[in-house]
N, C-alpha and C positions, 0 to 999 in steps of 0.2 A: 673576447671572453664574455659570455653571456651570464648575465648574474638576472638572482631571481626579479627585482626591481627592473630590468629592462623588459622582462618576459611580462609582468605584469602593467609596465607603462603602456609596451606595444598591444594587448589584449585590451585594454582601456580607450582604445585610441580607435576599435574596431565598430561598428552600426553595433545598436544595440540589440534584435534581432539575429547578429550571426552568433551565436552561441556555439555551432560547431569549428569557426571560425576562430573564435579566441581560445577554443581548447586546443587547435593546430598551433596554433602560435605557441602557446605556453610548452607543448610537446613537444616540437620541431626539434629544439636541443637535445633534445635525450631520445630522438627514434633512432633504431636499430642497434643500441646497445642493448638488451634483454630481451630475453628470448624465454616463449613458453617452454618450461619439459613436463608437464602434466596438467589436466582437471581432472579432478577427482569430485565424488558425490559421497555425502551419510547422513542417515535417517537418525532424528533425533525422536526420542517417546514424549516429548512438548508439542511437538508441531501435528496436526495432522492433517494439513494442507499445503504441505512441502517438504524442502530438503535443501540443507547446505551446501553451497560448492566451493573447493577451494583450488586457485590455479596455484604454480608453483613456478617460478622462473629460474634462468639460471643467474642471477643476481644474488637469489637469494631473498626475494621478496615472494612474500604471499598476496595475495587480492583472494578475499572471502565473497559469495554472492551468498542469496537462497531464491532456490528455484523455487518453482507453483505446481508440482509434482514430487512424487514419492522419490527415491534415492534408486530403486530398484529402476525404475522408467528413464531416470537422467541418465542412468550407467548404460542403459543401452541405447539412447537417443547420443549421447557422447559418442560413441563409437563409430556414426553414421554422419557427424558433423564434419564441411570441409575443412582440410586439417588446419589445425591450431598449434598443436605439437610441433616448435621449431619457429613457431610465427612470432613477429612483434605485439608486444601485447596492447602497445599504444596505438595499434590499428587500429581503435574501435569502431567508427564509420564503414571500414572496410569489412571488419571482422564482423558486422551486423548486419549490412546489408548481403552477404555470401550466405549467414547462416539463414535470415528469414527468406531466401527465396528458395520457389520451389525445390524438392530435393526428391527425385522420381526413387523409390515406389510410392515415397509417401512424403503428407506436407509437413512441412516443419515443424518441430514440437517447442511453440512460442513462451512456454509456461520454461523448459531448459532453458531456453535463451536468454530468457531474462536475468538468471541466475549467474549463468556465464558471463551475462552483461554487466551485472553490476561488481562481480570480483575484477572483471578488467580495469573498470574505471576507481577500485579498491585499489587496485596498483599502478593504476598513472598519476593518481594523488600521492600513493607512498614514492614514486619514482622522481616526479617534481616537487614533493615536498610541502605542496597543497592542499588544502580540505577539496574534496570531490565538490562542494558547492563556488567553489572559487574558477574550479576548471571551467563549471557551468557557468559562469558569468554573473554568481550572487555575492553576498545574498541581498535579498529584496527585501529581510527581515529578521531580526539576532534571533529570534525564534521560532518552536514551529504551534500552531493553534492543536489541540488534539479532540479527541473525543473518547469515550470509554463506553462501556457498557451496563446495561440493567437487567445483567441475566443473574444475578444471586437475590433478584428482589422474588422472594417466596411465596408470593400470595396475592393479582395484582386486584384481585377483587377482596381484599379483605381490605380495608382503611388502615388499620391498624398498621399489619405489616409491609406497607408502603410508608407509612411515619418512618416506622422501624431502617428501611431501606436508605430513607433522606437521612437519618440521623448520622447513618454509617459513611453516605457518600460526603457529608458537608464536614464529619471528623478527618477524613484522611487528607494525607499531608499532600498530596500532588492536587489538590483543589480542584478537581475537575470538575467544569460548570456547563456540561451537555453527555447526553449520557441516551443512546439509543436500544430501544425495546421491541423484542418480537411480539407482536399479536397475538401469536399462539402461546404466548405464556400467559394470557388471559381465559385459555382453553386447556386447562390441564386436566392430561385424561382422557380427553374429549379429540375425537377424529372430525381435522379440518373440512367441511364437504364442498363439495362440486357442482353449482357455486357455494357459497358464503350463508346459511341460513341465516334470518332475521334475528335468531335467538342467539347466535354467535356473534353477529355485530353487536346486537345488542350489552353483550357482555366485553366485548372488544372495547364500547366506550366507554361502560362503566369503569375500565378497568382503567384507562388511562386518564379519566376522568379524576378518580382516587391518587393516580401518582400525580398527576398535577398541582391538586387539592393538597397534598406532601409535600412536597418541594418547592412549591410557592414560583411566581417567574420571571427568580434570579435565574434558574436551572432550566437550561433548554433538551428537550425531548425531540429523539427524532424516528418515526416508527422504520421499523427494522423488518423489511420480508426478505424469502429466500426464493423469489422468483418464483411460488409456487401457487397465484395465481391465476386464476381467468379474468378478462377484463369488467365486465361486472361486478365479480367480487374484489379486484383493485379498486375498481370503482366505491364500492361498498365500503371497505374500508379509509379510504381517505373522505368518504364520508362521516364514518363513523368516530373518527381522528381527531376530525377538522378544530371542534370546538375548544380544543387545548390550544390551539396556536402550534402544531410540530416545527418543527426547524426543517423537516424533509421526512419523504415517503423515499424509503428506499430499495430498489430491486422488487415492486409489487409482481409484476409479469415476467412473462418467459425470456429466457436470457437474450432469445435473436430478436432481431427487428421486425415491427410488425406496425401496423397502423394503430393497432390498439393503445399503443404508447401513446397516439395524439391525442386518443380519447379520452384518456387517463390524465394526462395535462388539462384537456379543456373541459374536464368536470369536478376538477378540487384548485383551490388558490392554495394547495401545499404546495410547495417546490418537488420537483420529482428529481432524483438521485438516481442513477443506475450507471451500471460496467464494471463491478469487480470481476466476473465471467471473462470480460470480453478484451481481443487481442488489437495490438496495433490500431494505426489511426484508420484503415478499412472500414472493421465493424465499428465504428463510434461515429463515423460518418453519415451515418443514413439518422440519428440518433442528432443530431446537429443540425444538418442541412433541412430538416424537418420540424426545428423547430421545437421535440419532442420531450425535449428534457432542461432541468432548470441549473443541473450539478452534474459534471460527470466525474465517477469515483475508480476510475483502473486500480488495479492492485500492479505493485512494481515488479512484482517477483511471477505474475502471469502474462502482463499485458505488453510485456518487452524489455522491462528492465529499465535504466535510468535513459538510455539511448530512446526505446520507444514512447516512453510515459512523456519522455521531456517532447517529443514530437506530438503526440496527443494535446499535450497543454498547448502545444499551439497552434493549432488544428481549431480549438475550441473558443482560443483567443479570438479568432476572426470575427466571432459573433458574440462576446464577453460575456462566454459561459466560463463561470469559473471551475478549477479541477479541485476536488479533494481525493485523499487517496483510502485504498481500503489496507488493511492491514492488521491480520491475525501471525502474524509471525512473531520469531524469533529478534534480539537487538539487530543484524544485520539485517531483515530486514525495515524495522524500527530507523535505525541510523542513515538506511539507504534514503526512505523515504523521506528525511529530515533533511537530510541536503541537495535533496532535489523539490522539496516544498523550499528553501530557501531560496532556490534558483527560477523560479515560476513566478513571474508576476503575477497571474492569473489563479493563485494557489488560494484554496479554502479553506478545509483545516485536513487533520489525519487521524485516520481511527488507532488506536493504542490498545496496546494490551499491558500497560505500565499502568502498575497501583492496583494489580489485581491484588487478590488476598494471600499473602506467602510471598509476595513480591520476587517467585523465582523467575519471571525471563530477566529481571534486573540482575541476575545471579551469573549472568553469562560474564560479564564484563571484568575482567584480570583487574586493570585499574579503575579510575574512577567511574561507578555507577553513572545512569543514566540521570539526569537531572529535570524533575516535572515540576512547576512552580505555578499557581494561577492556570491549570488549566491546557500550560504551554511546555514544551520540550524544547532546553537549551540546546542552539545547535553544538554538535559534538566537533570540540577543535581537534586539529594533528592531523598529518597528510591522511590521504584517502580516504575512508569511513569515520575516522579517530576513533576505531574500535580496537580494541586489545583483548580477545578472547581468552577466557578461560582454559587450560586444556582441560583442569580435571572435572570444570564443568560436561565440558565434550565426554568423557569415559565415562562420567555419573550419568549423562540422560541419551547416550547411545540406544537406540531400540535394539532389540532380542535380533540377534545373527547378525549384526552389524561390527565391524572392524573400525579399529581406530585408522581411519583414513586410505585405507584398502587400495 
């Protein structure tokens, strides 16, 4: 009779490296008792850079993911996925490498998968009775580092309302002490051009110059692109950056691999950040082996989910590039994120959308709220996610033509 204590002595006992190793062991006991009979997709009007999945066994357990696509696109990329309906769900090794290869007519849609990915390992934690960061071999750390953002600061060229912005950030209670900024919100109004005009950098530094000048440097800043430029005007602006000290230049170029990426490292000492975009350890490879990057930040719920992300981190390990993760989601993927940053040696911190103003993604959660303390996210105890969703959360922020669980 296997008790939980022996699965964990024997998972302890395993290189520290085989992570997919100690998750077989801990499963071994309980494969092929559950069985999928659904994944299901719904669009929430919070997100609008994904969508929830929920699988459904015949146990009677749930496993929640969120995909990196809309609800409409997962429902019919589901449909074309090799089947899962009838499958074990503690396949997940198997169940991931089936779904990411190729799939004729077309290639696999990695932004689903991820979402699929992390409700499975949502219910091999509920099924062994594990937090998902235990199955993974953690934690490396009781908590997770986070970041937040500075898109409610109204004015970055005004001194004033940059004061204004530090006051509000050092009063809230989740203390968060790094807080990253678009560019373009030193440009309000005003059309980004092709390249970077002088008068725009020029206002780009003053701008960040003044939150610095605010926030004094307890508060680290880290600038924020949306891969929307050319490599001189990346250039340009981590120039124009520089003299705050940022914590990182994030996503300044275009999403694919390019040389430009080398050029952009070897003309600023910021750290360069990039790959929420981008999928599996493929594209992140040319991105590493080149030298080209100082951070890499995959999102969980696009780049493959806890199966791919944990692969990436150690892809990245070989050359002690550290991983932080990107993350505009909902609490599942907040929670996903969190125990799989505990499971990473190699982890940096994770972007949040916890402490915004209205504190409703905190709202999702039935029982105990998320907990931010110093900056940092307690990880979440109780098998699998230690999520406990709301439902009338779910019915309150259902988007327009959406069904409760369809």
């Amino acid at each position: 009779m296997w008790t939980r204590r022996d699965m964990l002595r024997l998972a302890a006992a395993l290189p520290a490296g085989g992570w997919l190793a100690r998750y077989e062991a801990l499963a071994a006991p309980y494969k092929g008792e559950v069985k999928i009979t659904a994944v299901k997709a719904l669009q929430l009007d919070i997100v609008g850079d994904g969508c929830l999945i929920r699988i459904d066994t015949d146990a009677g357990i749930t496993g929640y993911g969120e995909a990196g696509v809309n609800a409409r696109m997962a429902r019919s990329r589901i449909e074309n996925l090799p089947r899962l309906i009838g499958a074990d769900p503690l396949a997940i090794e198997r169940h991931f490498r089936a779904m990411t290869g190729v799939q004729h007519p077309f290639l696999p849609s990695i932004p689903t998968i991820s979402g699929i990915d992390i409700a499975l390992w949502d219910i091999a934690g509920k099924v062994t009775g594990l937090p998902v960061y235990r199955l993974l071999g953690g934690p490396f750390r009781p908590s997770v580092a986070m970041y937040s953002h500075g898109d409610y600061l109204k004015d970055m060229l005004d001194p004033a309302s940059c004061r204004e912005w530090a006051q509000m950030i050092r009063s809230a209670p989740e203390g968060f002490t790094t807080f990253k900024i678009e560019p373009t919100q030193c440009l309000r109004g005003e059309r980004l051009a092709m390249p970077v005009t002088s008068a725009q950098l020029r206002k780009i530094a003053r701008g960040f110059a003044n939150v610095r000048e605010a926030v004094g440097e307890e508060i680290d800043i880290g600038v924020h692109c949306h891969n929307q430029y050319d490599t001189p005007g990346a250039i340009g602006v981590a120039k124009a950056t520089e003299a705050i000290n940022p914590l990182f230049l994030e996503d300044a170029l275009n999403v694919a691999w390019s040389e430009g990426w080398i050029a952009l490292k070897r003309a600023t000492r910021t750290p360069i950040m990039m790959g929420e975009k981008l999928e599996l350890v493929g594209q992140f490879r040319p991105f590493l082996d080149n030298q080209a990057v100082d951070i890499v930040h995959p999102d969980i719920s696009y780049a493959g989910g806890i199966t791919g992300c944990r692969k990436i981190a150690d892809y990245a390990a070989l050359t002690r590039i550290p991983m932080a993760l990107h993350n505009v989601g909902t609490l599942v993927r907040t929670y996903a994120s969190a125990h799989l940053a505990a499971s990473v040696d190699n982890f940096y911190r994770s972007e949040s959308r916890l402490g915004r103003p209205g504190r409703v993604i905190e709202k999702m959660a039935a029982g105990a709220p998320p907990v931010v303390k110093n900056s940092s996210l307690q990880l979440p105890e109780g098998p699998g996610l230690g999520l406990e969703i709301d439902p009338g959360f779910i019915r309150q922020h259902m988007a327009r033509g959406e069904t409760d669980w369809a």
